[in-house]
Every structure is written in structure tokens, then in C-alpha cells.
BALOBA-1460 file (C-alpha; in Angstrom, 3 decimals):
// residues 150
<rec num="1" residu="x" x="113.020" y="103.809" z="110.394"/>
<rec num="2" residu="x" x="112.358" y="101.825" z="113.673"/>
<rec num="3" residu="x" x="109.011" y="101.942" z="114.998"/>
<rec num="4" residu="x" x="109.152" y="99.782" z="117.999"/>
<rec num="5" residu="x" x="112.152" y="97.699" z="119.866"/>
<rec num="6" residu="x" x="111.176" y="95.307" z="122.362"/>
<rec num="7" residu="x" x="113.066" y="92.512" z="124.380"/>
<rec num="8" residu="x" x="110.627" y="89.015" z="125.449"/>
<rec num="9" residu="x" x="112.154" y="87.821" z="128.245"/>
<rec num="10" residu="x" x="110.841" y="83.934" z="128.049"/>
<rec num="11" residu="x" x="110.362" y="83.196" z="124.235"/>
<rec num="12" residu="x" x="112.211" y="83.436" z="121.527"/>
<rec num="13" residu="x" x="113.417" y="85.215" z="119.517"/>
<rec num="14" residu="x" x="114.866" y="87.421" z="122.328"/>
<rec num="15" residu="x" x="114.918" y="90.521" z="120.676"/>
<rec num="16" residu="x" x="112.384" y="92.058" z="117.752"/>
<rec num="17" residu="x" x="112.232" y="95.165" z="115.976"/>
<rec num="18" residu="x" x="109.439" y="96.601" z="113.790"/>
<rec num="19" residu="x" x="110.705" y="98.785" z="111.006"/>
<rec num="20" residu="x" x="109.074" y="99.929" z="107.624"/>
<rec num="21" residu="x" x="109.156" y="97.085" z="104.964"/>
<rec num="22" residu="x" x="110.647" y="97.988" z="101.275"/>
<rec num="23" residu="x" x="110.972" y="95.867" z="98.246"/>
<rec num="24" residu="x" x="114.185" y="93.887" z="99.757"/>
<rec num="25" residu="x" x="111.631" y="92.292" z="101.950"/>
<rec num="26" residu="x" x="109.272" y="91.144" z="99.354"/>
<rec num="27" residu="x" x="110.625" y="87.425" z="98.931"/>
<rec num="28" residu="x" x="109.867" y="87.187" z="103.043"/>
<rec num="29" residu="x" x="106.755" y="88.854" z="102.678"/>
<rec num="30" residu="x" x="105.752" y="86.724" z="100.130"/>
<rec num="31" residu="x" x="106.178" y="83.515" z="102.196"/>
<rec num="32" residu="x" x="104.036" y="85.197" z="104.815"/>
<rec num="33" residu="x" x="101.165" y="85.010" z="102.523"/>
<rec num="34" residu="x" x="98.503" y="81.875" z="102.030"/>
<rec num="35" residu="x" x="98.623" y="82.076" z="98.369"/>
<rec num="36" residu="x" x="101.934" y="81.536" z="96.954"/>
<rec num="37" residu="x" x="101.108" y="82.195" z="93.436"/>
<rec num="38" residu="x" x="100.016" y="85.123" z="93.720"/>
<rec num="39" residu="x" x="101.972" y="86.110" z="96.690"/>
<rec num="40" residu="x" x="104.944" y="88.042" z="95.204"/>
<rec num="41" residu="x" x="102.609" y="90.088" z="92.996"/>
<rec num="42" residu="x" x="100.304" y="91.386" z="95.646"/>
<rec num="43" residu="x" x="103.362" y="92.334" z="97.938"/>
<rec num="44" residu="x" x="104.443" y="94.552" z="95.106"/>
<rec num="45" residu="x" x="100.779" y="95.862" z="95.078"/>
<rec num="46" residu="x" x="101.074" y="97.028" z="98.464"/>
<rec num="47" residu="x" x="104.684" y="98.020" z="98.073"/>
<rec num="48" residu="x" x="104.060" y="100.506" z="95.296"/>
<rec num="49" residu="x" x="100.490" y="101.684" z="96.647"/>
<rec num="50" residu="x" x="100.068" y="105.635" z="97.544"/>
<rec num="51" residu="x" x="98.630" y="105.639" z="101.313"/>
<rec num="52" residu="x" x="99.381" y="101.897" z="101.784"/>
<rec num="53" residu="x" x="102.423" y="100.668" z="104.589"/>
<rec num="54" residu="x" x="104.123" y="97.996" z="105.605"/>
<rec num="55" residu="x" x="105.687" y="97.195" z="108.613"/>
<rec num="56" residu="x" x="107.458" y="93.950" z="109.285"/>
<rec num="57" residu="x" x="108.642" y="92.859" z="112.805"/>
<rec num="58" residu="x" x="111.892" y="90.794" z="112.326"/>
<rec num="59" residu="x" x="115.018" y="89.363" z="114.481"/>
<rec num="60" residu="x" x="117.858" y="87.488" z="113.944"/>
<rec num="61" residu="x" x="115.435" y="84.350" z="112.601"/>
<rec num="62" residu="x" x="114.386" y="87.041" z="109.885"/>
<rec num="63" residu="x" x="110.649" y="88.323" z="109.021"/>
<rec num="64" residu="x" x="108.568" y="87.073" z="111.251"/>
<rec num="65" residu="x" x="105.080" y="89.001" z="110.365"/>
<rec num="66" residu="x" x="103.582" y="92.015" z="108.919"/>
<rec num="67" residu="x" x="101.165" y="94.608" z="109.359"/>
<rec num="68" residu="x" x="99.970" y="96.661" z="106.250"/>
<rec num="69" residu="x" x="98.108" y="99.840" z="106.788"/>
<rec num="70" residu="x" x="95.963" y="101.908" z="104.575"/>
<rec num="71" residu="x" x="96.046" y="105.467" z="105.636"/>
<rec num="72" residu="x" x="92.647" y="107.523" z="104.542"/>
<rec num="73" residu="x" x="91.524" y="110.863" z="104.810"/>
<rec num="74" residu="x" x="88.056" y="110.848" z="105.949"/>
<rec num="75" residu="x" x="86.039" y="114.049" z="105.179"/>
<rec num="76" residu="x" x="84.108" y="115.590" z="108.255"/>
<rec num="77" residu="x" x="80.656" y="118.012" z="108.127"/>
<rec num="78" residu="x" x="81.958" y="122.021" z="107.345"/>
<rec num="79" residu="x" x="85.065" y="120.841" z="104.981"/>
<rec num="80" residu="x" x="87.287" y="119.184" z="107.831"/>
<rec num="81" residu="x" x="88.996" y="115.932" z="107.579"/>
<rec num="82" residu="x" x="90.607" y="113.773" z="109.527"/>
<rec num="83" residu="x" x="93.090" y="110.713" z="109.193"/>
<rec num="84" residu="x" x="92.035" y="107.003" z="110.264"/>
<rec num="85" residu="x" x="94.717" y="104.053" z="109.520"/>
<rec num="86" residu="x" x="93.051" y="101.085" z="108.738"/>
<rec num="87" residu="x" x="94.947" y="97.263" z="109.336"/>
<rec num="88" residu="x" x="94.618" y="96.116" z="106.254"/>
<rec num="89" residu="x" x="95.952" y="92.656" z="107.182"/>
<rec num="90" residu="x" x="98.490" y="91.125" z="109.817"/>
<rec num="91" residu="x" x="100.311" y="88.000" z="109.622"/>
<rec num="92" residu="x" x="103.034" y="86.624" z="111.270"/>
<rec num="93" residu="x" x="104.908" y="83.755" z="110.824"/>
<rec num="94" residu="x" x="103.122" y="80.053" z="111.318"/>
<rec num="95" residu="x" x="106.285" y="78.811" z="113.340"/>
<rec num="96" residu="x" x="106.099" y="82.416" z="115.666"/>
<rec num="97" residu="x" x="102.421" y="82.493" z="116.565"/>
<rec num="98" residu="x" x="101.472" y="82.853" z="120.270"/>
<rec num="99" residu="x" x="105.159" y="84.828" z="120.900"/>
<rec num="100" residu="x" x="103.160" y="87.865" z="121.188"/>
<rec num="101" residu="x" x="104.755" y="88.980" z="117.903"/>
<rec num="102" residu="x" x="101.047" y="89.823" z="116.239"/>
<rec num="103" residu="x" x="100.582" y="92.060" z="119.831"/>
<rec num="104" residu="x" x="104.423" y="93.828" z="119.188"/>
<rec num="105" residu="x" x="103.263" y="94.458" z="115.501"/>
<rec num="106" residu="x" x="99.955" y="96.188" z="116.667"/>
<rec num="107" residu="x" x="101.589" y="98.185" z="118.986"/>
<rec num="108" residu="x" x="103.897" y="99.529" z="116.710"/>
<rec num="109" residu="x" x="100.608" y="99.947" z="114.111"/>
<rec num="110" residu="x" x="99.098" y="102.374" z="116.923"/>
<rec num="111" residu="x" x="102.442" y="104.481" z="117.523"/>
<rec num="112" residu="x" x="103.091" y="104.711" z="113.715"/>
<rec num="113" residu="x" x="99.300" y="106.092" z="113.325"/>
<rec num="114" residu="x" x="99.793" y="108.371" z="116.687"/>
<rec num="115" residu="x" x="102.999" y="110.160" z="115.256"/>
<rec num="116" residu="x" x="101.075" y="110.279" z="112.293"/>
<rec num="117" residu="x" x="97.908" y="111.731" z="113.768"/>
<rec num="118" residu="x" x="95.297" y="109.849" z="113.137"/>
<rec num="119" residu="x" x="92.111" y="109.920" z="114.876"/>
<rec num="120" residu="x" x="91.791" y="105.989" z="114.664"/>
<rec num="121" residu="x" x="93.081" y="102.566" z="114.187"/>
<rec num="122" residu="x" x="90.520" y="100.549" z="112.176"/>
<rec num="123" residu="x" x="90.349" y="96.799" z="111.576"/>
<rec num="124" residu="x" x="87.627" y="94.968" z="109.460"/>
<rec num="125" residu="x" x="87.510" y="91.346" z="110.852"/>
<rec num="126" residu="x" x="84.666" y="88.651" z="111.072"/>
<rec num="127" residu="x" x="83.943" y="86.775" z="113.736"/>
<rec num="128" residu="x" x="86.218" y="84.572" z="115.501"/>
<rec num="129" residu="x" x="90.169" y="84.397" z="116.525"/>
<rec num="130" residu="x" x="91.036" y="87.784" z="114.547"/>
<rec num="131" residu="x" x="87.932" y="89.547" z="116.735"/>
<rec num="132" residu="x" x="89.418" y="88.326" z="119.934"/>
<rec num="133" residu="x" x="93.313" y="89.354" z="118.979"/>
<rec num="134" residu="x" x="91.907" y="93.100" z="118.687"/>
<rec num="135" residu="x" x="89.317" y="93.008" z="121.125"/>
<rec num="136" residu="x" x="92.091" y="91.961" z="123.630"/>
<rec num="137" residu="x" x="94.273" y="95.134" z="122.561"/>
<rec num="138" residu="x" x="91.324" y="97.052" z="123.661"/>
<rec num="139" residu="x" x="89.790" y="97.927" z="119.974"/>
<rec num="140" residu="x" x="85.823" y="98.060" z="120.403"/>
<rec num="141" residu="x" x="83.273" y="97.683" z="117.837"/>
<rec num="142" residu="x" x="81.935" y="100.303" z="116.420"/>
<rec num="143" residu="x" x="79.768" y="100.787" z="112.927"/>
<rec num="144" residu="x" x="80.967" y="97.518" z="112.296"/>
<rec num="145" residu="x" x="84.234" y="97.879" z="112.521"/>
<rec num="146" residu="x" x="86.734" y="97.243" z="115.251"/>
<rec num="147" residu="x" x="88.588" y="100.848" z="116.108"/>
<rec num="148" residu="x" x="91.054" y="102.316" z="118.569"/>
<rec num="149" residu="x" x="91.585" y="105.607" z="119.110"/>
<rec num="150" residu="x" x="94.967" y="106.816" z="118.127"/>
């Protein structure tokens, strides 16, 4: 399924897509992560997890980051509910930062939760660099946590 295609006119890669990520990705995945020992397993964790996604944003250089989202159903005052995707984490690539390619995966998070319909797009950061990179997408603190409406 393709979530997003976009063409970057000035840096390459020239052309990325963002599609769902299934276990043939999990060797790329894997390499995204800090620890490498434990890597591999905790792709699989989030591979095979109910109301857990990936999405990976790749080109002709391969994987070059990933967004995984935990979907919840939040229960509401007289019995309603409603949905609320929360980025679990998002990496991309240490040779593709500042391509915009952590921007192209978030936009692709939002659509995916909007044709989804969720109420929100949460992310749970500290302070720093990760604040700022949502913050600049236009997500806005709120009970502690960074959100967007969907």
C-alpha cells in the first residue's frame, strides 16, 4: 500500500515513497536501530504486534527511515471512544538526515491516521531536537504530550 509519493527537487534521493513495512524489511529496519543486538528482535516485536504499524520511506538507495505507530482506542464519558495514533518512534537513516525524509515520514503518519480516523496524532518526546522536529510540523503540547489533530 503506498501512503505518500513525493519528488525533492534539490537533494537526493530524487524520489521517495512511504509504504507499509512487512517482515522483508526487517534486516533494514534493524540497521535503523541504535542497538544492534537487540535490533532484529524488537523489529519482529513491532512486526507481529496487534495495533502497532510500520511505515518505512525508501528509494532506490533502499530504507531510509521509519515511523511506527501504535493505534489506541481511547474510551470517552457515556461509552464513546475514539481512535488516537501515537508515534511510537521515527528514525531515519544517519547518512539521510536533514533531506526532509523524517518531515515526508510524518506526513504520511498524519494521512495514514486521517484515512484511518483518528482524532489525533500523539508523540511522547523530551526536551530537545525531537520537540523541535514536531513542534515545527505544527504538533502542540498538550497534557504532556505533543498532538496533532488528525
Amino acid at each position: 500500500m503506498l501512503i505518500v509519493e513525493a519528488t525533492e527537487r534539490t537533494a537526493l534521493p530524487p524520489s521517495i515513497r512511504v509504504r507499509l513495512a512487512g517482515p522483508r524489511d526487517c534486516e533494514a529496519l534493524a540497521a535503523l536501530l541504535d542497538n544492534p543486538a537487540h535490533a532484529r528482535e524488537q523489529v519482529l516485536a513491532w512486526l507481529e504486534s496487534p495495533g502497532t504499524t510500520l511505515l518505512v520511506a525508501q528509494s532506490e538507495a533502499g530504507v531510509l527511515g521509519v515511523a511506527v505507530l501504535v493505534t489506541r482506542i481511547v474510551p470517552l464519558a457515556g461509552g464513546l471512544t475514539h481512535k488516537v495514533v501515537e508515534v511510537d518512534n521515527l528514525v531515519v537513516r544517519a547518512d539521510q538526515r536533514g533531506r526532509r525524509i523524517g518531515r515526508r515520514l510524518l506526513a504520511a503518519v498524519v494521512e495514514w491516521a486521517r484515512q484511518r480516523r483518528a482524532v489525533q496524532v500523539e508523540a511522547v518526546v523530551g526536551e530537545g531536537d525531537a520537540k523541535r522536529f514536531y513542534q515545527s510540523f505544527g504538533f502542540a503540547v498538550a497534557n504532556d504530550r505533543l498532538v496533532l489533530a488528525a
